[in-house]
MIMAR-234329 format. One record per residue (C-alpha): y, x, z. Coordinates in Angstrom, 1 decimal, always signed. Example, Ala and Ser with C-alpha at 12.3 -4.5 7.8 and 13.67 -1.06 7.14 Angstrom:
# MIMAR-234329
-4.5 +12.3 +7.8
-1.1 +13.7 +7.1
# end
This chain:
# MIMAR-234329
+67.5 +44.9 -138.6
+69.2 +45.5 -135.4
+71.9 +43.0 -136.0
+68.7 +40.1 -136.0
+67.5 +42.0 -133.4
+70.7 +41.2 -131.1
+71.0 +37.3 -132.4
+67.7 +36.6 -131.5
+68.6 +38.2 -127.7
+71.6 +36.4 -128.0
+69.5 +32.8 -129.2
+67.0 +33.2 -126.3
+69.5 +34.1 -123.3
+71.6 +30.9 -124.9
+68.5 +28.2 -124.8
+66.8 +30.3 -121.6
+68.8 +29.6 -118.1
+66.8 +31.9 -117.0
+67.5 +35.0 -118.5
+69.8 +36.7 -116.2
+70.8 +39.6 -118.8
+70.0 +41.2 -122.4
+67.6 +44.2 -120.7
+65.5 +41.8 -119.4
+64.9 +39.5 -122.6
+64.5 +42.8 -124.4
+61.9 +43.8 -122.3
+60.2 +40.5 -120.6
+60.2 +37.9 -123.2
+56.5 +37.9 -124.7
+57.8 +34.9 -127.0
+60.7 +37.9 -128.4
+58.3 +40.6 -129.0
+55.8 +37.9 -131.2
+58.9 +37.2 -133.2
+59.3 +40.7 -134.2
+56.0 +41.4 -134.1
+55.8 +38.5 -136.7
+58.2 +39.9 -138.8
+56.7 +43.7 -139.3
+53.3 +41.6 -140.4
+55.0 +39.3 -142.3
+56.4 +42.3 -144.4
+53.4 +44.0 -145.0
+51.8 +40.6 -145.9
+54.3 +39.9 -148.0
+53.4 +43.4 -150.1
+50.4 +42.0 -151.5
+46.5 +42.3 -150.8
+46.4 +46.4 -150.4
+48.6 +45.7 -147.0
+47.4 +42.3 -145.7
+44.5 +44.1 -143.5
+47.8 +45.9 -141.8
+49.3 +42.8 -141.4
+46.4 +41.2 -139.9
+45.8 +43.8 -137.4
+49.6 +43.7 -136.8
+49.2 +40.2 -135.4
+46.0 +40.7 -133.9
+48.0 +43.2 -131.8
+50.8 +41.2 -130.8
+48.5 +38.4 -130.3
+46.3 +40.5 -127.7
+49.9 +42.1 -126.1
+52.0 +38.5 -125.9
+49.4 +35.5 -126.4
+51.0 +34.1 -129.0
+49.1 +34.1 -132.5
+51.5 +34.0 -135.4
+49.7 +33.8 -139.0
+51.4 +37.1 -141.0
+52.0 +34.5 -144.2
+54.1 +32.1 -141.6
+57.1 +31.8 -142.9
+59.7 +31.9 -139.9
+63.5 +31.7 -139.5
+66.1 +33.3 -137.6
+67.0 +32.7 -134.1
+63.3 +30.9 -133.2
+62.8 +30.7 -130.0
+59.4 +31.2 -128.3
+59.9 +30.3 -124.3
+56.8 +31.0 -122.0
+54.8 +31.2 -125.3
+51.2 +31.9 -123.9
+48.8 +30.0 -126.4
+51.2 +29.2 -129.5
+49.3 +29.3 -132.7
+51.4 +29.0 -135.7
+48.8 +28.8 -139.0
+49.3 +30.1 -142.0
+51.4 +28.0 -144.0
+53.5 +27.2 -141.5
+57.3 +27.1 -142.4
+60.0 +27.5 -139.2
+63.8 +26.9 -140.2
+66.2 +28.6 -137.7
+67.3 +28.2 -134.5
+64.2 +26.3 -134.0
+62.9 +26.0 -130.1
+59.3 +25.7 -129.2
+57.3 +26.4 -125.7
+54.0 +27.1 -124.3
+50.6 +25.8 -126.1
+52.2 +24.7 -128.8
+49.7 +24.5 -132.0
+51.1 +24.3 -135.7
+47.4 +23.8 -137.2
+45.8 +22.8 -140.7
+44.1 +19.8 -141.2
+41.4 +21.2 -144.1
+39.9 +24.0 -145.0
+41.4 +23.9 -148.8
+43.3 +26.6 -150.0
+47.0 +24.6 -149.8
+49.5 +23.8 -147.9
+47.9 +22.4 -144.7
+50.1 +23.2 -141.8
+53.6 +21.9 -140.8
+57.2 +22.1 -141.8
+59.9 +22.2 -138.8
+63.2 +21.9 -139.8
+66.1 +23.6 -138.6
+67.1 +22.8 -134.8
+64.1 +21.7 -133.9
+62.7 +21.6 -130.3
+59.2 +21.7 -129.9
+57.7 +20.8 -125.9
+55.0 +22.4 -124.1
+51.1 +21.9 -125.3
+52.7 +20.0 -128.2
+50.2 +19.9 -131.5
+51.1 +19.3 -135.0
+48.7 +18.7 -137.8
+48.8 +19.0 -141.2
+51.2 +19.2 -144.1
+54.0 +17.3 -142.2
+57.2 +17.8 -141.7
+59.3 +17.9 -138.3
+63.4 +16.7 -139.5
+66.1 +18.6 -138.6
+67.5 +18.5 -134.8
+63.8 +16.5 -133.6
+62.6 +16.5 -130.6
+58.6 +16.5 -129.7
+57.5 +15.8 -126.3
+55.6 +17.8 -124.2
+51.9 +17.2 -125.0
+52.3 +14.9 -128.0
+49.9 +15.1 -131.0
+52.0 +14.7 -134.3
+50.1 +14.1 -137.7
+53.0 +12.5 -139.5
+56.3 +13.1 -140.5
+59.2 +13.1 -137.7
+62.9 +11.8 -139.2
+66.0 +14.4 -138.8
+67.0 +13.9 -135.5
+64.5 +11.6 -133.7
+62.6 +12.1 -130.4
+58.6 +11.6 -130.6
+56.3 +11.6 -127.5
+52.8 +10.7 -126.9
+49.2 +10.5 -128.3
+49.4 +9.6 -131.1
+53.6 +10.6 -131.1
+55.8 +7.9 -131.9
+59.2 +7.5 -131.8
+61.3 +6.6 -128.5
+65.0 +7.0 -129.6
# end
């Protein structure tokens, strides 16, 4: 537990210019404390129904302390970065590879109220910009890139750079 702990300070004072030191991501860094946060809910979730009012009330908790809502079924990786994170929502059947980077406002939402997979897939390496909003049962590739304050409702290839309303592809 505490050796995540430490890559995770280690993965936000990498992608973070300004973090001047490991005491103050430990105890500033709202995006950090959702993460783990996120990880006790998602263990209790993960228990089956007789915990999953403890899990809720875990992320109701860290979404009133950091604003940043994280679904307790979202499935997250290591080494995610959340940077200035006010206003993230990440749904329920989200799915974060690792070392993925997102900032502010950005929305991984469902596009139906059916009982399946409805919200996105970012692959590993993935950056995600400010306000950005995916929809849906997509998938974001490995090592993409979407623009601050694009909407994305379709798939984005590994590696390619979307911006805009509706995002398309500029590289």
């Amino acid at each position: 537990m505490f050796g995540r702990m430490r890559e995770d300070v280690r993965a936000m004072r990498e992608r973070d210019p300004a973090a001047t030191g490991w005491l103050e991501v430990l105890l500033c860094y709202p995006g950090l404390h959702a993460i783990w946060a996120h990880r006790l809910a998602h263990r209790c979730w993960s228990h089956g129904a007789s915990c999953r009012l403890l899990a809720r009330l875990c992320s109701h908790l860290a979404r009133w302390l950091t604003g940043i809502e994280i679904h307790p079924a979202a499935e997250i990786g290591r080494r995610v970065t959340i940077d200035h994170g006010m206003g993230v929502v990440i749904g329920e059947t989200a799915e974060i590879g690792d070392d993925v980077h997102m900032y502010h406002g950005v929305t991984l939402g469902g596009d139906t109220n059916e009982p399946v997979k409805r919200h996105p897939t970012v692959e590993t390496g993935a950056q995600l910009g400010a306000n950005a909003t995916l929809l849906g049962d997509i998938t974001i590739g490995a090592d993409a890139a979407v623009g601050a304050g694009s909407v994305v409702t379709s798939d984005v290839e590994p590696g390619a750079t979307v911006v805009g309303v509706p995002a398309e592809r500029v590289d």
